[in-house]
C-alpha positions as YAML, in Angstrom:
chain: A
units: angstrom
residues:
- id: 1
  name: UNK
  ca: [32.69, -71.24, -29.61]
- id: 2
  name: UNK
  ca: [31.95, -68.91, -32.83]
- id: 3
  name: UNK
  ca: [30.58, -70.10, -35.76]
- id: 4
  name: UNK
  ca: [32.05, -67.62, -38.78]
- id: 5
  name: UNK
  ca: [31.70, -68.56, -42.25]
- id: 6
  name: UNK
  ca: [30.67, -72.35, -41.40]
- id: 7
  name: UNK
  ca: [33.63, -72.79, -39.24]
- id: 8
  name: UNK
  ca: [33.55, -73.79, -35.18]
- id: 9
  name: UNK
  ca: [36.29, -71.96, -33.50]
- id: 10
  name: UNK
  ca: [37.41, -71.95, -29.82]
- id: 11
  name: UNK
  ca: [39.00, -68.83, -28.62]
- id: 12
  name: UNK
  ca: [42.29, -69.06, -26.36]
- id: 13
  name: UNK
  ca: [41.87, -64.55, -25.44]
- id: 14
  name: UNK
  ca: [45.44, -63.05, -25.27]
- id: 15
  name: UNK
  ca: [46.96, -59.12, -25.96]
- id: 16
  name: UNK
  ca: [48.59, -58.02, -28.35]
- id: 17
  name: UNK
  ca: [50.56, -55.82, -29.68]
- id: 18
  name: UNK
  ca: [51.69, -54.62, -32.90]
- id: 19
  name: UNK
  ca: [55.63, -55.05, -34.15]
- id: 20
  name: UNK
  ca: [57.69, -52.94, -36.68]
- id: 21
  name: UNK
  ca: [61.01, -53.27, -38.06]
- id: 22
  name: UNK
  ca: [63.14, -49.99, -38.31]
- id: 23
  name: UNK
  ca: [66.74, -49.59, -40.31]
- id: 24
  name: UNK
  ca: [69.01, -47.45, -37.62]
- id: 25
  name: UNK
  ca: [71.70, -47.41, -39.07]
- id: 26
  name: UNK
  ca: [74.74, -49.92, -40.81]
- id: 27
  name: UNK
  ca: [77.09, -51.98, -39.08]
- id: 28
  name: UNK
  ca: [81.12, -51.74, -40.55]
- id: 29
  name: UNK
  ca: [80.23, -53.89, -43.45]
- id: 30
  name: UNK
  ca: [77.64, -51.82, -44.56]
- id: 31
  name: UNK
  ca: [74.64, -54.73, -43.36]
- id: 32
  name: UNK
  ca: [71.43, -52.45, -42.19]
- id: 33
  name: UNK
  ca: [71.13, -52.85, -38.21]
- id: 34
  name: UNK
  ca: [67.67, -53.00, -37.36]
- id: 35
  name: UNK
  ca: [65.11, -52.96, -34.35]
- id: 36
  name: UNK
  ca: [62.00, -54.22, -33.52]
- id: 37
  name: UNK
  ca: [59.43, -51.54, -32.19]
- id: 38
  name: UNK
  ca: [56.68, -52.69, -30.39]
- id: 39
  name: UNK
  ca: [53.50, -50.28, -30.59]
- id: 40
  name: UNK
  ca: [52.20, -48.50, -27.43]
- id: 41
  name: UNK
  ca: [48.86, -49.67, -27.94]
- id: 42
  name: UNK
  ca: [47.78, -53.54, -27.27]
- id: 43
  name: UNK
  ca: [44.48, -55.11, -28.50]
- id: 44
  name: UNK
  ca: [42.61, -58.24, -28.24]
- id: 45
  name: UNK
  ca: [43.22, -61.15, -29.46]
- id: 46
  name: UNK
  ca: [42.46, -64.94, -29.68]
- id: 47
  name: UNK
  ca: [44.91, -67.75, -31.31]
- id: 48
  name: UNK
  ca: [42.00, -70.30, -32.80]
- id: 49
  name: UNK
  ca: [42.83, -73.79, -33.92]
- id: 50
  name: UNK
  ca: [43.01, -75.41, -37.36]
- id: 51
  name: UNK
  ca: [40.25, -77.02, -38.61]
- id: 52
  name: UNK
  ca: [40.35, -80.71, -39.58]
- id: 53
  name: UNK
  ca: [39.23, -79.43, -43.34]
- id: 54
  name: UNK
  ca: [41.75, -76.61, -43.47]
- id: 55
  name: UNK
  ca: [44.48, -78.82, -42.20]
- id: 56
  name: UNK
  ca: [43.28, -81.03, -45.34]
- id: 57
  name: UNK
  ca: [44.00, -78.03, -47.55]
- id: 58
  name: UNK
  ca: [47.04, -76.19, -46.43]
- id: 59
  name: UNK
  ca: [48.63, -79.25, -45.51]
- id: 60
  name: UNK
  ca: [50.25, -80.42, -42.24]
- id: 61
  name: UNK
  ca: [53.50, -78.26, -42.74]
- id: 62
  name: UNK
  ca: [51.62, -75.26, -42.73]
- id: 63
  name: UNK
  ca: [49.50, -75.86, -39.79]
- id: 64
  name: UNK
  ca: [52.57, -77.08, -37.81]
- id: 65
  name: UNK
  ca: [54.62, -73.76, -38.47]
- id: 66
  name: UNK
  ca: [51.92, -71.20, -38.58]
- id: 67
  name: UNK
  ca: [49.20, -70.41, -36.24]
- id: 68
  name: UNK
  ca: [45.68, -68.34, -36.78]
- id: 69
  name: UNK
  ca: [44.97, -65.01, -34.60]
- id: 70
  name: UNK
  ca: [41.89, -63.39, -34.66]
- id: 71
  name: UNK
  ca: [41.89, -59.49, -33.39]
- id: 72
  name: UNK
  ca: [39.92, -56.46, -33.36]
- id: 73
  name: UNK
  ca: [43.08, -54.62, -34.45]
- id: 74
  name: UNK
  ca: [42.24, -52.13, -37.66]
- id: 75
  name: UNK
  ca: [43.16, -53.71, -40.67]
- id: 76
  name: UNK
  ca: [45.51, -50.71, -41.20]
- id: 77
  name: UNK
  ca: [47.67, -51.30, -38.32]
- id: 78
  name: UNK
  ca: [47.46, -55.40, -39.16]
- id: 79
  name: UNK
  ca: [48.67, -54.56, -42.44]
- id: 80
  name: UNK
  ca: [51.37, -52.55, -41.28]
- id: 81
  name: UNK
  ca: [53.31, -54.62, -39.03]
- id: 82
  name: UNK
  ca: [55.93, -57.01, -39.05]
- id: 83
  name: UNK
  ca: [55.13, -58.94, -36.46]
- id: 84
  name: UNK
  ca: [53.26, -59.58, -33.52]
- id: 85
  name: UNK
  ca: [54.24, -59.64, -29.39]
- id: 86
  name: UNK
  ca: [51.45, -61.81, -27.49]
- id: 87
  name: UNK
  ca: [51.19, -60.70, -23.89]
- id: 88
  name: UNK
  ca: [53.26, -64.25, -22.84]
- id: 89
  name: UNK
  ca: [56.17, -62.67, -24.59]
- id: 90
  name: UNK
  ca: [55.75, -64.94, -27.59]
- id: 91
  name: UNK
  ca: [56.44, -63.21, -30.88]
- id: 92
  name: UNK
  ca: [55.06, -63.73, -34.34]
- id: 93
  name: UNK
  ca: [55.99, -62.63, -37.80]
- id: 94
  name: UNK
  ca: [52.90, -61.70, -39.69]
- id: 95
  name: UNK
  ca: [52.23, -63.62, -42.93]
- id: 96
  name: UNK
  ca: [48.84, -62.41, -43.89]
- id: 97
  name: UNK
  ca: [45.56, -60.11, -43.04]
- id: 98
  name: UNK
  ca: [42.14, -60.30, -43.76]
- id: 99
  name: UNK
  ca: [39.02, -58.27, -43.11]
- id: 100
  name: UNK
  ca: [36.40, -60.76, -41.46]
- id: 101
  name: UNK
  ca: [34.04, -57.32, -42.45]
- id: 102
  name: UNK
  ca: [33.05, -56.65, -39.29]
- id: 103
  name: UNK
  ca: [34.89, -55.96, -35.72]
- id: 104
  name: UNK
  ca: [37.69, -58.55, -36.51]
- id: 105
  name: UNK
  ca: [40.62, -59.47, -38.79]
- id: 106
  name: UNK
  ca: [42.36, -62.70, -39.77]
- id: 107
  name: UNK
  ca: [45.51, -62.93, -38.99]
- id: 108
  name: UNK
  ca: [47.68, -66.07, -40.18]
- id: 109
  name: UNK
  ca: [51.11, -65.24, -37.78]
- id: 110
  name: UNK
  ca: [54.54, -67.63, -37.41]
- id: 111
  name: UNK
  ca: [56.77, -68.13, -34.46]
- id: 112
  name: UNK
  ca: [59.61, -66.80, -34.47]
- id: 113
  name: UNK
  ca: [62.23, -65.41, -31.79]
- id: 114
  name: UNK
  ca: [63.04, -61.82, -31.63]
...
């Protein structure tokens, strides 16, 4: 358990890595065909739960469909991506990124299927 910003958070570790979307090309209707790249280089990570107070404030839609990751990616490469690959094959789309201003970021990810 970590105590950031007033908040207790249990850590469920996992890797990850980074995805990107890429245009290669357009299909015989002219629609862009595109393909997820998935970066060479994995990091930690750990999905943390909502808290009963942020839960109050998003609201239960939110915290149903979306999910918290914390990572000691650099914010550039969080920033950057599309998405996100956990190492159980589950993929994300990335919503936000924040700096914690230290060795971690934020991340607030979806599920989604590539």
């Amino acid at each position: 358990v970590v105590d950031y910003l007033n908040i207790k958070i249990m850590f469920l570790p996992v890797d990850i890595a980074f995805l990107t979307k890429e245009t290669t090309g357009t299909d015989m209707l002219g629609n862009p065909i595109t393909e997820w790249l998935t970066a060479k280089t994995w990091y930690r990570g750990r999905f943390t739960e909502w808290s009963a107070e942020e839960i109050a404030l998003e609201g239960r839609e939110v915290t149903k469909s979306q999910r918290k990751l914390l990572t000691d990616a650099p914010l550039s490469v969080c920033r950057a991506a599309d998405g996100v690959q956990a190492d159980s094959g589950e993929t994300f789309r990335v919503q936000s990124a924040k700096d914690l201003h230290g060795r971690w970021r934020l991340l607030y990810v979806e599920r989604w299927r590539v």
